[in-house]
C-alpha positions in Angstrom: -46.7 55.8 1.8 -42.8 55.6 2.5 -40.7 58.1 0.8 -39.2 56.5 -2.1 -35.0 55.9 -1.5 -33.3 58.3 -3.5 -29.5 58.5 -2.9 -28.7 62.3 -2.3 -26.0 64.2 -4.2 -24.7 65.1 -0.4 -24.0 61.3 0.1 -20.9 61.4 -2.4 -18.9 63.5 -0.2 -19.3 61.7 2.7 -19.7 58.1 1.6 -17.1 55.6 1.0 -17.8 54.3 -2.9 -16.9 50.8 -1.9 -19.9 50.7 0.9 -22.3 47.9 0.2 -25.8 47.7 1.2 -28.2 44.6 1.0 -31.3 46.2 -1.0 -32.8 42.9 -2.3 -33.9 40.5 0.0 -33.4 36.6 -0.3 -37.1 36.0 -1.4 -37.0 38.6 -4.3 -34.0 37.0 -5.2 -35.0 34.0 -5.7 -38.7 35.0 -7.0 -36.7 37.2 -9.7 -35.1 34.1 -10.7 -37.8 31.3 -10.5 -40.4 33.7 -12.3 -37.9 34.6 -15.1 -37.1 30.5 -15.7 -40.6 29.7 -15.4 -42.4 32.5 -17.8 -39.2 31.4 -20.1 -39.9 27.4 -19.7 -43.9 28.3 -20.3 -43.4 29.8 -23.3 -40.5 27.8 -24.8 -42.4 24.7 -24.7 -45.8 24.9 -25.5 -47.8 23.2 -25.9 -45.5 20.2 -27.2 -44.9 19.7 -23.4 -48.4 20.5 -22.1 -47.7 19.1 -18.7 -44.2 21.0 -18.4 -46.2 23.9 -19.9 -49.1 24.1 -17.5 -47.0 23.4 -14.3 -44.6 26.3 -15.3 -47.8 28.4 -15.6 -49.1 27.2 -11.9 -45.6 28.5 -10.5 -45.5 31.5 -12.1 -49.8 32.2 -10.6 -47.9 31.0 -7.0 -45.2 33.2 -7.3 -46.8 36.2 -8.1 -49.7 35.9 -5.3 -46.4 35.1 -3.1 -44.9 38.5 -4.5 -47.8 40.8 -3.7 -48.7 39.5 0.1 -44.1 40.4 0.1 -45.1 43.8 -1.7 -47.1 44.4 1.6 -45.3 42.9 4.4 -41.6 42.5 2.7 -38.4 44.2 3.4 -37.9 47.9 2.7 -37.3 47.9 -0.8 -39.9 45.2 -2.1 -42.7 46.6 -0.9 -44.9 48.8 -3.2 -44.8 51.9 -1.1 -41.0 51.8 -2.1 -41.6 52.2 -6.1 -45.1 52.7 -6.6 -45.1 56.4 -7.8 -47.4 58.6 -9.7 -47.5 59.0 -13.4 -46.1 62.1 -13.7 -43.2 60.9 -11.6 -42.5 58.2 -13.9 -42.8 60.8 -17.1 -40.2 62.9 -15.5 -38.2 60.2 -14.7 -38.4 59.0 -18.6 -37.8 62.3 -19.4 -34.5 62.5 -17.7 -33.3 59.6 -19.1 -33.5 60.5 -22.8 -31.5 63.4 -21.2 -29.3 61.4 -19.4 -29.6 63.1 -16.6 -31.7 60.4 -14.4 -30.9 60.2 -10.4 -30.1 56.8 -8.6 -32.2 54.9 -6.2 -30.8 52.3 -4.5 -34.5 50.4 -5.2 -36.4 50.3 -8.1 -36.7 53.8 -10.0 -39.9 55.2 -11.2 -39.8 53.4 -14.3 -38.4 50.3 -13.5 -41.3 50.2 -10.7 -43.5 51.0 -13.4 -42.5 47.6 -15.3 -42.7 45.6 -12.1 -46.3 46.8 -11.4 -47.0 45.9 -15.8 -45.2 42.7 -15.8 -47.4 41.4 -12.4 -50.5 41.8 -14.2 -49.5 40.4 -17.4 -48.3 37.7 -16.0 -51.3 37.5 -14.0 -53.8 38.0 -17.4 -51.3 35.5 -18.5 -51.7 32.8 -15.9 -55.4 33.3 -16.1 -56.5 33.3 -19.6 -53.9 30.2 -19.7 -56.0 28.3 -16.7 -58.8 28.8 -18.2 -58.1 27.6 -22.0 -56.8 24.6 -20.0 -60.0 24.2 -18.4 -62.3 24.6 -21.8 -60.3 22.7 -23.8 -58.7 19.8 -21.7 -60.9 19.8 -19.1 -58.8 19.7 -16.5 -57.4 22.2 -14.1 -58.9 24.8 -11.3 -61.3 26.4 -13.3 -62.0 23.3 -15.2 -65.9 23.8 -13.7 -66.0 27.3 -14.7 -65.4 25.9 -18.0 -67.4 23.2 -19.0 -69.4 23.6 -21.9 -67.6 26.2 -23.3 -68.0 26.1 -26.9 -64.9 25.8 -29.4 -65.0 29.7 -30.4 -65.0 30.2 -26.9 -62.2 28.2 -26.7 -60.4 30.1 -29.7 -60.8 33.2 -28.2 -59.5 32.3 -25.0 -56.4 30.5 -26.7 -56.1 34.7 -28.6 -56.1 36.3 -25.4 -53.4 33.5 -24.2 -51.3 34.0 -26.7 -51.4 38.0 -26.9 -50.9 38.5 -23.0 -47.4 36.0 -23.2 -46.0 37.7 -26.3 -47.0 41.5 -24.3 -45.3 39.6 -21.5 -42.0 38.7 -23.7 -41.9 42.1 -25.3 -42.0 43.6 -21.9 -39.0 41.2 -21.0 -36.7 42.7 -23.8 -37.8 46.6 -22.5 -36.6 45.3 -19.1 -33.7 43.9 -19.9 -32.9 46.9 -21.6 -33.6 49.3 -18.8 -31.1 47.3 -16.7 -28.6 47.7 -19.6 -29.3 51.6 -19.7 -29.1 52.2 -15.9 -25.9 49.7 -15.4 -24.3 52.3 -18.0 -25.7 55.4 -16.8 -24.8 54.5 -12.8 -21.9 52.1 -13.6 -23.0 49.3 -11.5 -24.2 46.1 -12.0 -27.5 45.5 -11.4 -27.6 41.8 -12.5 -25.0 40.7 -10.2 -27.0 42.9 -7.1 -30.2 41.1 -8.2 -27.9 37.9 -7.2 -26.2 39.3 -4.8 -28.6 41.2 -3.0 -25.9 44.3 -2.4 -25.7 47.5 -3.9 -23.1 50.4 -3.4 -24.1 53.2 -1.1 -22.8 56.0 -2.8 -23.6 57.7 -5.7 
């Protein structure tokens, strides 16, 4: 597994602070983006716009299987081996932060990997579950077969599930955007405008 990219106390005295590097490739920027609009569009509407509903849900399944064959084969810092750690990394990591005291990476850090690896399979259990209430109670869609006959507490409990994985998925939004607010301050950069941008400074 590749080392993750930490950026080195050294790197400060030799570094120019303007430098910019590309971390984020063009695909991540755009999946960021697409994923974000479409989860938001999904739940927004409901099921008052079923079709707008359910085809926000099929690009959200697409982009995600998209975003794990990148994990693999993508640039540097959107593969897995970049900000997949081990729990105890991402403890210590926390735990530096409530004594602001956390380092910089120039990729995701161990938390914020954390919520990239929580947020794919929610999304996925959201997808899912959402696919198949489709299929057992409009009968329609790719697992409408799967479905059929599926009796209406079936239904009901599939419709739960549904609904509990896409409000996880929504709370988990707010703890992101909050972990992008609290490492913007902490590193005074902006890591909005690099996830459109795709640069980042070099130095620390």
């Amino acid at each position: 597994m590749t080392i993750p990219t930490q950026i080195p106390t050294e790197s400060t005295s030799t570094a120019n602070p303007n430098t910019q590097v590309r971390v984020w490739d063009r695909f991540i920027r755009a999946f960021h983006w697409t994923l974000a609009a479409a989860f938001m569009t999904a739940f927004i509407v409901e099921d008052d716009l079923l079709n707008v509903h359910v085809n926000a849900g099929y690009l959200v399944f697409i982009l995600i299987a998209v975003r794990i064959i990148w994990g693999v084969i993508g640039s540097e810092y959107a593969r897995f081996s970049d900000f997949v750690r081990q729990p105890r990394e991402i403890m210590a990591y926390l735990k530096a932060a409530l004594m602001h005291q956390t380092p910089r990476y120039l990729g995701h850090n161990p938390a914020g990997g954390a919520m990239v690896i929580v947020m794919l399979l929610t999304l996925t259990a959201t997808a899912l579950s959402g696919m198949a209430l489709y299929g057992a109670t409009e009968f329609a869609g790719p697992l409408a077969g799967m479905m059929s006959g599926a009796s209406e507490a079936t239904g009901e409990a599939i419709e739960e599930v549904h609904e509990f994985f896409a409000n996880f998925t929504l709370a988990l939004v707010f703890f992101h955007l909050a972990g992008v607010a609290f490492s913007s301050l902490s590193h005074r950069e902006n890591l909005i405008g690099a996830m459109i941008t795709g640069f980042k400074r070099s130095a620390k």
